[in-house]
SERO-4910 file (N, C-alpha, C, O; in steps of 0.05 Angstrom, whole numbers):
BEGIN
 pado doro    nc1    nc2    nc3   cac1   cac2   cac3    cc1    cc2    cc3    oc1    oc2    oc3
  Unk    A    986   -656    659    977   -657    631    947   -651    630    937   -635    613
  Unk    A    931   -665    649    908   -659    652    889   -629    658    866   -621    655
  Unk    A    914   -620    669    907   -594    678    920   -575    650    912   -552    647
  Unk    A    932   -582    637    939   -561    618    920   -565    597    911   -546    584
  Unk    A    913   -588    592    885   -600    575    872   -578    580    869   -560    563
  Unk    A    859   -576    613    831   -569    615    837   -540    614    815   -530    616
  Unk    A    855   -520    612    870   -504    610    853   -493    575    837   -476    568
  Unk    A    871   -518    559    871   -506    535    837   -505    519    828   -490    502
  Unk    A    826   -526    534    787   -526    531    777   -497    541    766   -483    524
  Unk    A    780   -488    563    771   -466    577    784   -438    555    774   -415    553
  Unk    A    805   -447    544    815   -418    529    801   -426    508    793   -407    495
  Unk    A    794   -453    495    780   -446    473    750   -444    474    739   -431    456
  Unk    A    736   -453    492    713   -439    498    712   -412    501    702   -399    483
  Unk    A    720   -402    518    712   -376    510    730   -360    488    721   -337    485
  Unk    A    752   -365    473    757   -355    445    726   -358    423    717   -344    405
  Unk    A    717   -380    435    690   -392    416    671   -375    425    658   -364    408
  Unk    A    666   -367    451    637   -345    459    652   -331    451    654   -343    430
  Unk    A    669   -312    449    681   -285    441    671   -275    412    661   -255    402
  Unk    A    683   -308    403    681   -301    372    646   -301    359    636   -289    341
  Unk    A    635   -320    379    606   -313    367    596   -296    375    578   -290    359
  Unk    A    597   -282    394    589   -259    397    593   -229    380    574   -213    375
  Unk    A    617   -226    373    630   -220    346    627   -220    321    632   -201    306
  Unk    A    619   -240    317    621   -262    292    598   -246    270    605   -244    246
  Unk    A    575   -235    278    557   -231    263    548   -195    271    537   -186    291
  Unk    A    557   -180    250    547   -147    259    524   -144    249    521   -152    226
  Unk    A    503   -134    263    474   -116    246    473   -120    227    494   -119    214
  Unk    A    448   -128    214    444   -116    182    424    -86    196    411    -84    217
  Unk    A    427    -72    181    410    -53    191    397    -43    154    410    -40    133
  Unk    A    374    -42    160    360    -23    133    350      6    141    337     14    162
  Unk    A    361     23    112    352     51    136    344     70    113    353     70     90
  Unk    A    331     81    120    315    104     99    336    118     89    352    126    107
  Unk    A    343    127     58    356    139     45    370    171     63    393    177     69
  Unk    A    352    180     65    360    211     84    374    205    117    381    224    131
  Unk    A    377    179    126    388    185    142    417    172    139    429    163    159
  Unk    A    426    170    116    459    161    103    471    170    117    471    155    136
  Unk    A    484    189    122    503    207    140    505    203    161    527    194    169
  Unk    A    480    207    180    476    208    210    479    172    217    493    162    235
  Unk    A    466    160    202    471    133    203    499    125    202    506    110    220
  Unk    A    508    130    191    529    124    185    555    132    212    574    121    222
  Unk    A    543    153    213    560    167    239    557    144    256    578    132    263
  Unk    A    529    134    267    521    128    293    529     99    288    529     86    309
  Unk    A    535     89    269    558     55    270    574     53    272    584     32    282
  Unk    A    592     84    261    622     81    278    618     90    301    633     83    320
  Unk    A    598    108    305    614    112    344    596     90    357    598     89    381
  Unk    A    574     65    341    580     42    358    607     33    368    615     31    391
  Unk    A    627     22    327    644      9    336    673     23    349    695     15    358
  Unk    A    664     40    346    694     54    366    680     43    397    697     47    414
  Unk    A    659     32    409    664     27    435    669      2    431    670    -10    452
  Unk    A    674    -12    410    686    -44    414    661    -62    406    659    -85    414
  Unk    A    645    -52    392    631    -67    388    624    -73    348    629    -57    330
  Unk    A    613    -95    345    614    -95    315    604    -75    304    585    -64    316
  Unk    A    615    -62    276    608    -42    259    584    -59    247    582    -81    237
  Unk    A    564    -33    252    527    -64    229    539    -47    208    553    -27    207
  Unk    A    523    -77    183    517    -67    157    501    -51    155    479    -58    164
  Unk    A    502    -22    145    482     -7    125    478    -13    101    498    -19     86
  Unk    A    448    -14     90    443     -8     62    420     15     70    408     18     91
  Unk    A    418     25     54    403     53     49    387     55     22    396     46      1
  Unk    A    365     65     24    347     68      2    319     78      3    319    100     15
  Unk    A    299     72     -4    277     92     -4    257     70     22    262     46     24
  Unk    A    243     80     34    234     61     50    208     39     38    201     18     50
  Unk    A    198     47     14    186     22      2    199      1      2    192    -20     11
  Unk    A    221      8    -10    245    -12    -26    254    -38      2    260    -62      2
  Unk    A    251    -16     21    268    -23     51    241    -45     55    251    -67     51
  Unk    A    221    -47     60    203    -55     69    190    -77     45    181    -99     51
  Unk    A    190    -71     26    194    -94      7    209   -113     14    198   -135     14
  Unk    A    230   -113     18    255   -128     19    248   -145     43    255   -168     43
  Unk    A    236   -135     60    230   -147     88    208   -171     79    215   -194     81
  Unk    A    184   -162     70    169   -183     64    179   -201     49    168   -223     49
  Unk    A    205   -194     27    207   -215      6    224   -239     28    227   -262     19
  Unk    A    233   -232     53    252   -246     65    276   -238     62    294   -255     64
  Unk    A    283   -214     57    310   -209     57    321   -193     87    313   -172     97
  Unk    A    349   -217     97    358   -216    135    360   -191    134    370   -179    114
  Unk    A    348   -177    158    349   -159    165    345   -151    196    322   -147    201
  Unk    A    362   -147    217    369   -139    244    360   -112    251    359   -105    275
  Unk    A    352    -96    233    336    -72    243    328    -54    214    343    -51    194
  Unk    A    301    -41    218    285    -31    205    277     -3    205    255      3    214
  Unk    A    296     18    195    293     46    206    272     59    186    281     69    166
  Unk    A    247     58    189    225     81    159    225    107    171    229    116    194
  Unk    A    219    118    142    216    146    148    186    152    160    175    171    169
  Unk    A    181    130    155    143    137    168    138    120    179    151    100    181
  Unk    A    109    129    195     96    108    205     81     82    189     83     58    196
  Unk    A     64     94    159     61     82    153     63     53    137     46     36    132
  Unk    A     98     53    128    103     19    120    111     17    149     89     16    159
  Unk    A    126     16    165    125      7    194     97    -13    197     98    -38    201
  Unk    A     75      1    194     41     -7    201     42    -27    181     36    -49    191
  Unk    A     47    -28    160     47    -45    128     63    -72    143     53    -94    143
  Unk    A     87    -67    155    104   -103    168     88   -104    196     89   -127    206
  Unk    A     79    -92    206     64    -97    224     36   -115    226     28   -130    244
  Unk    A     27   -109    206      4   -128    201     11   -148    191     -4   -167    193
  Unk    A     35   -149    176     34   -178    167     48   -197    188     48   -221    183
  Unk    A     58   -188    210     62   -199    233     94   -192    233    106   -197    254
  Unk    A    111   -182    213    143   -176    209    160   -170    226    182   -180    231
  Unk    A    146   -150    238    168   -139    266    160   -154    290    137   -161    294
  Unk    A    175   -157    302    182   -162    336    159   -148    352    151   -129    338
  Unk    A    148   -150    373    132   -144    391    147   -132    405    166   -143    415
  Unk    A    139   -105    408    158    -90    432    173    -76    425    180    -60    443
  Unk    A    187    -73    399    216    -70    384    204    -41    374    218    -22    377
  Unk    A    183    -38    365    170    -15    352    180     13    372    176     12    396
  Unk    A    192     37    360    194     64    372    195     81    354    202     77    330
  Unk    A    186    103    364    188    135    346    216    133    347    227    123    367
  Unk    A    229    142    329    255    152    337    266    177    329    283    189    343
  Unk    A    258    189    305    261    215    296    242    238    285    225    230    270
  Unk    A    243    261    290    229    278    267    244    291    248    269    293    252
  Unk    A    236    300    231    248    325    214    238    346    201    221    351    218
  Unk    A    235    367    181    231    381    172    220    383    139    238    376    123
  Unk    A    204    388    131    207    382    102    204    415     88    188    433     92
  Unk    A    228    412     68    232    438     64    232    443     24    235    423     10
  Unk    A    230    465     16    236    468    -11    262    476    -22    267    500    -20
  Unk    A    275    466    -31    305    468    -45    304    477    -79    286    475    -95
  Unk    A    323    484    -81    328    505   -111    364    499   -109    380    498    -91
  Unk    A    365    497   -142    396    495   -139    409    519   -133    401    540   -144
  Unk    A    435    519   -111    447    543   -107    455    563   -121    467    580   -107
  Unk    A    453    566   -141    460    591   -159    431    607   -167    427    625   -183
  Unk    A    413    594   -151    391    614   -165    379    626   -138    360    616   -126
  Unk    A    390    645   -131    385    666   -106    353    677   -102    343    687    -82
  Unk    A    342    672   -127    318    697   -122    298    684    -95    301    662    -85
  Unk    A    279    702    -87    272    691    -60    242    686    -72    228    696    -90
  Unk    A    240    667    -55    202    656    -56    193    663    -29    205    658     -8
  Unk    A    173    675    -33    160    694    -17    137    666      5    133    664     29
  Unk    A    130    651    -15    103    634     -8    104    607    -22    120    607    -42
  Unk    A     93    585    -18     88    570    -42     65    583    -63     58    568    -82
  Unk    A     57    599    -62     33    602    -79     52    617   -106     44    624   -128
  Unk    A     74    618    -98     96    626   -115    110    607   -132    127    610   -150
  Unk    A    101    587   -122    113    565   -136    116    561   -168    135    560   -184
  Unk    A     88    559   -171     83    552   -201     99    566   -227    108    555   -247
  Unk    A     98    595   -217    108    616   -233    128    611   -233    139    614   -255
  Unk    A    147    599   -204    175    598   -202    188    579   -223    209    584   -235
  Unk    A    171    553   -225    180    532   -237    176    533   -268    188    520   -285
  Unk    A    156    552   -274    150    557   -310    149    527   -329    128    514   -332
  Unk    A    167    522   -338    164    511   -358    181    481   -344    177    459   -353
  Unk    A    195    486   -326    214    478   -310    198    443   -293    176    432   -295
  Unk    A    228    436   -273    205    411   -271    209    415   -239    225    429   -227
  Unk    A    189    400   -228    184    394   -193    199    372   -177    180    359   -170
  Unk    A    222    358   -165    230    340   -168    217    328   -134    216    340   -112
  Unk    A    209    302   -140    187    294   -108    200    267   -116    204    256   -137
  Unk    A    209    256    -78    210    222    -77    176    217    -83    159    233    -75
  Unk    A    170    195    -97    147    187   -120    133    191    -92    137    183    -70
  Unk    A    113    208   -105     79    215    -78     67    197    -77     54    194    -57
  Unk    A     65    179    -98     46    153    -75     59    131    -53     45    116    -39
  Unk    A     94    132    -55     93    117    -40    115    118    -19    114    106      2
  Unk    A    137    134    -26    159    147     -7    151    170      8    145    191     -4
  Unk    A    151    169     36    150    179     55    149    213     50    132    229     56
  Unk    A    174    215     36    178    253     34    156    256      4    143    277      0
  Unk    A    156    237    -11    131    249    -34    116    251    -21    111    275    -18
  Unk    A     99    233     -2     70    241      7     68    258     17     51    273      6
  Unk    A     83    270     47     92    287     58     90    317     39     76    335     48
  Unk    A    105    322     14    104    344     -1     75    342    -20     63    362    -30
  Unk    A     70    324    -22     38    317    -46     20    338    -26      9    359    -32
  Unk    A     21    323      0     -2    332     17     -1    356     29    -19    365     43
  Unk    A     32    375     21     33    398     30     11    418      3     -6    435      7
  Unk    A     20    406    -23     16    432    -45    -18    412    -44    -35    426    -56
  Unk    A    -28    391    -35    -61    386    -32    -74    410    -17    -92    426    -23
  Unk    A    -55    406     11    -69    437     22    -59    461     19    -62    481     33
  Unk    A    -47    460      3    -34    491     -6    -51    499    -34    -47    520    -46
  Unk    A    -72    477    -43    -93    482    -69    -75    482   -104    -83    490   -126
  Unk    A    -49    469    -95    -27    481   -118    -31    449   -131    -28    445   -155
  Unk    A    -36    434   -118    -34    402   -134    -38    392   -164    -20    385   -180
  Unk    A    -53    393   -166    -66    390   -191    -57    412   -213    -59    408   -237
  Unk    A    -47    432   -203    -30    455   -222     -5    449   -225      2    457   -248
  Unk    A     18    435   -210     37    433   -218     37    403   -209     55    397   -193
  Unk    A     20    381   -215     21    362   -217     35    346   -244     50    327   -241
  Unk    A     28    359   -275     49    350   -295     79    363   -288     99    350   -293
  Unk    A     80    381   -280    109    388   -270    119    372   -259    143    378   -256
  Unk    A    111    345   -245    133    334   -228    152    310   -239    147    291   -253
  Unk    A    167    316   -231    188    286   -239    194    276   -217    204    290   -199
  Unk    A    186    236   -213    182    232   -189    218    216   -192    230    208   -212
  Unk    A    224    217   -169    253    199   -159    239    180   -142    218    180   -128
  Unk    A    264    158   -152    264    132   -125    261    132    -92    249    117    -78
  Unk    A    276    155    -86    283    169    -63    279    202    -58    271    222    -71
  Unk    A    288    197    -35    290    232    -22    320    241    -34    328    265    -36
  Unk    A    332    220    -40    359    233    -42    363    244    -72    375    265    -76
  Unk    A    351    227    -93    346    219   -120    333    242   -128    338    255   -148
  Unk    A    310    246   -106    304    285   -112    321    306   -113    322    326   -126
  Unk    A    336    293    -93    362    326    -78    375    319    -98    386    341   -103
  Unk    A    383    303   -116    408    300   -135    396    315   -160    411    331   -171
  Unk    A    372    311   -170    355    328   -193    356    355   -192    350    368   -212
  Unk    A    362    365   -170    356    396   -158    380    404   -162    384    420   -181
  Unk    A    404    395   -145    425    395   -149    447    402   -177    467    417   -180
  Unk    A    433    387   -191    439    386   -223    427    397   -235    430    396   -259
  Unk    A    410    413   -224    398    436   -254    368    413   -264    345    418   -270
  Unk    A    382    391   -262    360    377   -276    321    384   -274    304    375   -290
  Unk    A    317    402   -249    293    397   -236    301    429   -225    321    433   -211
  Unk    A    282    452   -231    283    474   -216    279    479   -184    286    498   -170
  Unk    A    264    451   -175    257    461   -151    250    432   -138    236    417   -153
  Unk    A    256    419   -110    247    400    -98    237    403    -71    240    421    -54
  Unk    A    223    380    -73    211    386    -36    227    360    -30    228    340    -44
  Unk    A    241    365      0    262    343     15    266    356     48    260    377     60
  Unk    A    282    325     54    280    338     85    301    360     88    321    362     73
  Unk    A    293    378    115    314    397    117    338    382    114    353    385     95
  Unk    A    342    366    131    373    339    130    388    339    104    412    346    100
  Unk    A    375    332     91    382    323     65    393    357     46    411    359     30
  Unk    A    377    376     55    397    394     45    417    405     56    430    422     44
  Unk    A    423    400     76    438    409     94    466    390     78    487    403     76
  Unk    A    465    369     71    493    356     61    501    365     47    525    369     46
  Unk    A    478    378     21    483    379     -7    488    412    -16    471    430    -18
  Unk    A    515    415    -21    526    443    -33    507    444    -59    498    467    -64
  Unk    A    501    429    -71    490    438   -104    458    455   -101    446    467   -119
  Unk    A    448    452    -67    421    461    -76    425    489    -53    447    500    -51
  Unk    A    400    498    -37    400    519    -18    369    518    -21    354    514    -40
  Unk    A    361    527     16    336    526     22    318    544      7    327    567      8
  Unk    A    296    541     -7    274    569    -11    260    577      3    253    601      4
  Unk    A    252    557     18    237    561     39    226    533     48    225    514     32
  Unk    A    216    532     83    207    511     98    187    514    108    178    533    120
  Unk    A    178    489     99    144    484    104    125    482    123    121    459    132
  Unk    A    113    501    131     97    501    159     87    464    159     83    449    140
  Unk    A     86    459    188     80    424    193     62    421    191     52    399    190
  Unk    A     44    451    191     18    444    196      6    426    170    -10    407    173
  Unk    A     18    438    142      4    426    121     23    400    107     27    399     83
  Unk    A     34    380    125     36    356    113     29    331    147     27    340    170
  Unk    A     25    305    141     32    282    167     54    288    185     76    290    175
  Unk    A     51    293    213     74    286    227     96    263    204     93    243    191
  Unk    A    117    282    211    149    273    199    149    243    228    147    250    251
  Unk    A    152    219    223    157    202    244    176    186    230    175    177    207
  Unk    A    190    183    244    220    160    232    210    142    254    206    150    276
  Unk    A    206    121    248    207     89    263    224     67    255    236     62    234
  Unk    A    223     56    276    255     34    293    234     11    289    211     16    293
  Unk    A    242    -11    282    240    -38    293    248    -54    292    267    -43    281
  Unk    A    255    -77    294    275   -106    283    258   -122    268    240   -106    262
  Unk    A    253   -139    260    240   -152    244    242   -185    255    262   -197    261
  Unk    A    215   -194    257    216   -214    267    231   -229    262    244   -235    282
  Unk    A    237   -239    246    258   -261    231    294   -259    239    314   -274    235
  Unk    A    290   -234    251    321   -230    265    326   -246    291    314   -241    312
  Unk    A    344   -266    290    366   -285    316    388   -268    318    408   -281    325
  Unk    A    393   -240    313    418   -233    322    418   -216    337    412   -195    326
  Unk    A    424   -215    365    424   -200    384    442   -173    389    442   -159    409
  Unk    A    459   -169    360    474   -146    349    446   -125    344    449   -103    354
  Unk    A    425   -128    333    401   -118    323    389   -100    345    382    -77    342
  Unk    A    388   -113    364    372   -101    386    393    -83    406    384    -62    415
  Unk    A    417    -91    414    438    -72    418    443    -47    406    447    -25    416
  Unk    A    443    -55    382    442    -29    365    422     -6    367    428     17    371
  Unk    A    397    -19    364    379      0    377    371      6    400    356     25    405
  Unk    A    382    -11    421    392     16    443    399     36    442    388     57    447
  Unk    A    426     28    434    440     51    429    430     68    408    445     87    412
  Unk    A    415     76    387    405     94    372    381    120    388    376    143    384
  Unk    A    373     97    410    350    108    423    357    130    448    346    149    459
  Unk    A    387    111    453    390    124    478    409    155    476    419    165    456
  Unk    A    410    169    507    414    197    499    441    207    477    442    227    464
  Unk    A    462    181    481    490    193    461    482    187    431    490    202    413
  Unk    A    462    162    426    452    164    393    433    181    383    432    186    359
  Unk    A    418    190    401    409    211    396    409    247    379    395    259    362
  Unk    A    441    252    403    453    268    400    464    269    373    458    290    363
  Unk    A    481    249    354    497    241    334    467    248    317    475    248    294
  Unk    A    447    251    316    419    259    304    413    286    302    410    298    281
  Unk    A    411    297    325    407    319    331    428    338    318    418    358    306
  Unk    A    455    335    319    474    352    298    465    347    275    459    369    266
  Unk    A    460    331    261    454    335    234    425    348    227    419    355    204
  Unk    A    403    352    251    388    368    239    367    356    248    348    371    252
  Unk    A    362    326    255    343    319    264    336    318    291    350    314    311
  Unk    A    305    325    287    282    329    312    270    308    325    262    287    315
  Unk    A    269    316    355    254    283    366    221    287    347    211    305    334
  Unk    A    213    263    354    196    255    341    180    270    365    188    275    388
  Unk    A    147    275    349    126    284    361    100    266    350     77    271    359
***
């Protein structure tokens, strides 16, 4: 009897480690433009047996807001360096946890039915006429600043500065473009690559915006060791790859 006792303790101990180990998947927060690829890279976590994390997706202010207000979070994907630097000082992320993890492209989109070719940005203005500019908001999402600081050194700023209509997001741009709503957006190559409603006009030499840097971190306040697994695997060579098809560049 004693022995079937200690029998049935030992199967429920480890049913009990099994299950806590289990028990709790990722929260993961992740910059709006990488929906897709993200998305990819949680199922081919959980196809190796391991928990599927939560995604939420959104603009990376929003993402990093959320962090300071206290809201749980197991990993922290920005499109930049700079809110990364913003939870960093306030002490948010984990020590050590911090990595480059992606680059990308930032490119000009036009909805697909309007073929004609842009030669330059200095073409722009004319292109857009009366028409509107569609930018994730330039002071504080990653791909606005990125495009602000392209047409700053391209001398076009201040000229088609009432032209713009700013979005929440990078994606919130691609959807304006998409729809007619907005003649013309600046977004990452990625992001048009999903979207049938728009087509490239042209892509923007790197010289004239910030290194594109996507950064990784966990956030201090994370006890779940799903968080840091996860970003292994994002970092390492097979999550990588699941990046690289959709368009994105290692980080420089």
């Amino acid at each position: 009897m004693s022995s079937l006792f200690g029998r049935f303790l030992f199967l429920l101990a480890a049913f009990a480690a099994t299950s806590a180990a289990r028990a709790e998947p990722a929260t993961v927060l992740a910059a709006a433009s990488l929906q897709e690829s993200m998305t990819a890279a949680a199922d081919a976590w959980a196809a190796k047996g391991h928990e599927r994390p939560r995604l939420a997706f959104a603009g990376t202010p929003a993402l990093a807001r959320q962090i300071i207000a206290g809201a749980p979070a197991d990993l922290f994907v920005s499109a930049d360096e700079r809110w990364a630097d913003t939870l960093d000082r306030r002490g948010l992320l984990r020590r050590g946890s911090r990595a480059n993890f992606l680059g990308n492209r930032l490119v000009l989109v036009v909805p697909a039915a309007d073929l004609r070719p842009l030669r330059s940005l200095r073409e722009l203005p004319a292109r857009i006429g009366d028409g509107r500019l569609a930018l994730a908001d330039p002071q504080s999402v990653p791909a606005g600043r990125y495009a602000r600081a392209t047409l700053e050194q391209a001398g076009l700023w201040a000229r088609l500065a009432p032209s713009v209509v700013q979005a929440d997001n990078v994606r919130a741009a691609l959807l304006l473009v998409a729809r007619g709503t907005a003649a013309a957006g600046f977004v990452y190559a990625t992001d048009a690559f999903v979207e049938p409603g728009v087509r490239i006009a042209g892509r923007v030499p790197a010289a004239l915006h910030p290194p594109i840097r996507y950064v990784l971190a966990i956030p201090v306040a994370s006890r779940n060791p799903a968080g840091a697994a996860f970003r292994a695997f994002l970092l390492s060579g097979e999550g990588q790859r699941i990046f690289r098809r959709a368009g994105f560049l290692a980080p420089r």
